[in-house]
PAKOLDREN-525645 format. One record per residue (C-alpha): residue in three letters; chain; x, y, z negated. Coordinates in steps of 0.2 Angstrom, whole numbers, always signed. Example, Ala and Ser with C-alpha at 12.3 -4.5 7.8 and 13.67 -1.06 7.14 Angstrom:
ATOM;residuo;cadena;X;Y;Z
ATOM;ALA;A;+62;-22;-39
ATOM;SER;A;+68;-5;-36
This chain:
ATOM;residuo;cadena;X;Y;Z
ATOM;UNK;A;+449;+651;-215
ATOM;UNK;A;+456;+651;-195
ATOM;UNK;A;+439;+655;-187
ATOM;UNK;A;+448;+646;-172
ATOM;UNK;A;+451;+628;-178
ATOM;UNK;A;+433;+624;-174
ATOM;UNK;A;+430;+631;-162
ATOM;UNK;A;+445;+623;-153
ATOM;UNK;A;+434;+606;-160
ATOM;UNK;A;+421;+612;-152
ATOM;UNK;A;+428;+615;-135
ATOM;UNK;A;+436;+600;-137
ATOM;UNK;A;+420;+590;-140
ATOM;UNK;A;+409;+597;-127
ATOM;UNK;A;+423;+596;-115
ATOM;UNK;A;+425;+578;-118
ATOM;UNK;A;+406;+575;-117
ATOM;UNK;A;+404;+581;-104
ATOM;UNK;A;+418;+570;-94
ATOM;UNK;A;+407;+557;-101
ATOM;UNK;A;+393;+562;-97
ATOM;UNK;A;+395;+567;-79
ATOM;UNK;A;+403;+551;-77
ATOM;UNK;A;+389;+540;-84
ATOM;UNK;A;+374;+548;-78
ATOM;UNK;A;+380;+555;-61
ATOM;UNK;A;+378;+545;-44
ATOM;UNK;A;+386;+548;-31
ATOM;UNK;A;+404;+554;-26
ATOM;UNK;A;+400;+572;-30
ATOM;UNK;A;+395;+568;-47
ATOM;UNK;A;+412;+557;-48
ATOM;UNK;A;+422;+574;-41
ATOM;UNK;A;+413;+584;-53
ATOM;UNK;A;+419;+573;-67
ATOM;UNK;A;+437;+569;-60
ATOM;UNK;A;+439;+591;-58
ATOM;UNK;A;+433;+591;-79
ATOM;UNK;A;+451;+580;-82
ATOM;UNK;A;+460;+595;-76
ATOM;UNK;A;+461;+606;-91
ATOM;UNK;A;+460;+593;-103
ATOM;UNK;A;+478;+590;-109
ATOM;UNK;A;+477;+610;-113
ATOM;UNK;A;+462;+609;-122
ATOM;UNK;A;+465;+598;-132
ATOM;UNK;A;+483;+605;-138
ATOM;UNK;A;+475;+621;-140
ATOM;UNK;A;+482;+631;-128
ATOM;UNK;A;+473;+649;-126
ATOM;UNK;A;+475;+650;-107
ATOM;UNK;A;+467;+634;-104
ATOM;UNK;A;+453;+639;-115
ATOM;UNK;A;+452;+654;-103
ATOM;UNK;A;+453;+647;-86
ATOM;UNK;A;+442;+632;-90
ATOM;UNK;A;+429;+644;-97
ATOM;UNK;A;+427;+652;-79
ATOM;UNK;A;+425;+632;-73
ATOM;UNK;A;+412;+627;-84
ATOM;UNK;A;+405;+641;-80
ATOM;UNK;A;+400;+636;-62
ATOM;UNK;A;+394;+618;-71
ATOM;UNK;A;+382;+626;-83
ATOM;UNK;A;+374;+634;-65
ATOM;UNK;A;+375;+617;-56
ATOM;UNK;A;+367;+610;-69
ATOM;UNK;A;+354;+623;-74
ATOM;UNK;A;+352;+623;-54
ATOM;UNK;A;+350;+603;-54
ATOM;UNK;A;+337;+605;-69
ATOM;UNK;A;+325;+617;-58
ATOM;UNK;A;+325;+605;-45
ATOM;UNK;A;+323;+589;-52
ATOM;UNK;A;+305;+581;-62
ATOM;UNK;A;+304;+570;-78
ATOM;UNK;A;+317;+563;-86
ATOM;UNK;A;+332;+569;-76
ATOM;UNK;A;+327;+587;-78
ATOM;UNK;A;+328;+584;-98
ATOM;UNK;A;+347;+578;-97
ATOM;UNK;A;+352;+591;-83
ATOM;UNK;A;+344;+604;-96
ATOM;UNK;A;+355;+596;-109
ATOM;UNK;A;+369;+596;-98
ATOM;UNK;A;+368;+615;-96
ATOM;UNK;A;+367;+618;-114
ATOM;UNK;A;+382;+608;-117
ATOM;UNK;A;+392;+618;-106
ATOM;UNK;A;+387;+633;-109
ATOM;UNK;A;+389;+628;-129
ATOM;UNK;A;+409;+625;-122
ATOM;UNK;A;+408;+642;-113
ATOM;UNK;A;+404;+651;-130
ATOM;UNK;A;+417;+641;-139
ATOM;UNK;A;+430;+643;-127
ATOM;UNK;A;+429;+662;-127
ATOM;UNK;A;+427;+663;-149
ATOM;UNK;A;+442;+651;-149
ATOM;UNK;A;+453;+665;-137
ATOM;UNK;A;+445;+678;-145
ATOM;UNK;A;+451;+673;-164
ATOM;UNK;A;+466;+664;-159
ATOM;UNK;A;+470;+682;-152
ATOM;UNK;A;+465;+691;-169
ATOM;UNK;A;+473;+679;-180
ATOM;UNK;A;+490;+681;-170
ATOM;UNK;A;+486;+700;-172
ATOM;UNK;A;+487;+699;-191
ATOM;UNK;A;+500;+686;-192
ATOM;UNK;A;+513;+699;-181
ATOM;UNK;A;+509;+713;-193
């Protein structure tokens, strides 16, 4: 089995959850940047293109510290979903790295 068919679903899904979720719980015109800049890599994650996969990783990257930085600072309720929000993304980081990583091997042993 291709290790890297889900994990490309899985990049996928928390990419796109996250677009929806920034957009729906964020106020403000940050929060609306923050979600507009996630649209970026989207047309090469979803077609499963390994540079995307890279690129975006280093992106999400500086989310999941925004939001683990938002989750310090905020009380109650809000510091739940920034927690959740920093999982998420660092859930996509992981994927996006195994999907570049096997998408990589499997090449590898399809050439020889």
């Amino acid at each position: 089995m291709k290790l890297s068919v889900p994990m490309h679903a899985l990049a996928a899904a928390c990419h796109l959850a996250l677009i929806a979720g920034v957009l729906h719980f964020g106020d403000g015109r940050l929060a609306l940047l923050f979600g507009l800049l996630l649209f970026l890599p989207l047309p090469g994650l979803l077609r499963g293109n390994a540079r995307t996969h890279a690129w975006s990783s280093m992106m999400i990257s500086f989310y999941c510290a925004a939001f683990a930085s938002n989750a310090y600072s905020s009380a109650g309720d809000a510091r739940t979903l920034w927690f959740a929000f920093a999982t998420l993304a660092a859930l996509e980081f992981t994927a996006n790295m195994l999907f570049v990583r096997f998408l990589a091997r499997e090449r590898r042993i399809a050439a020889a």
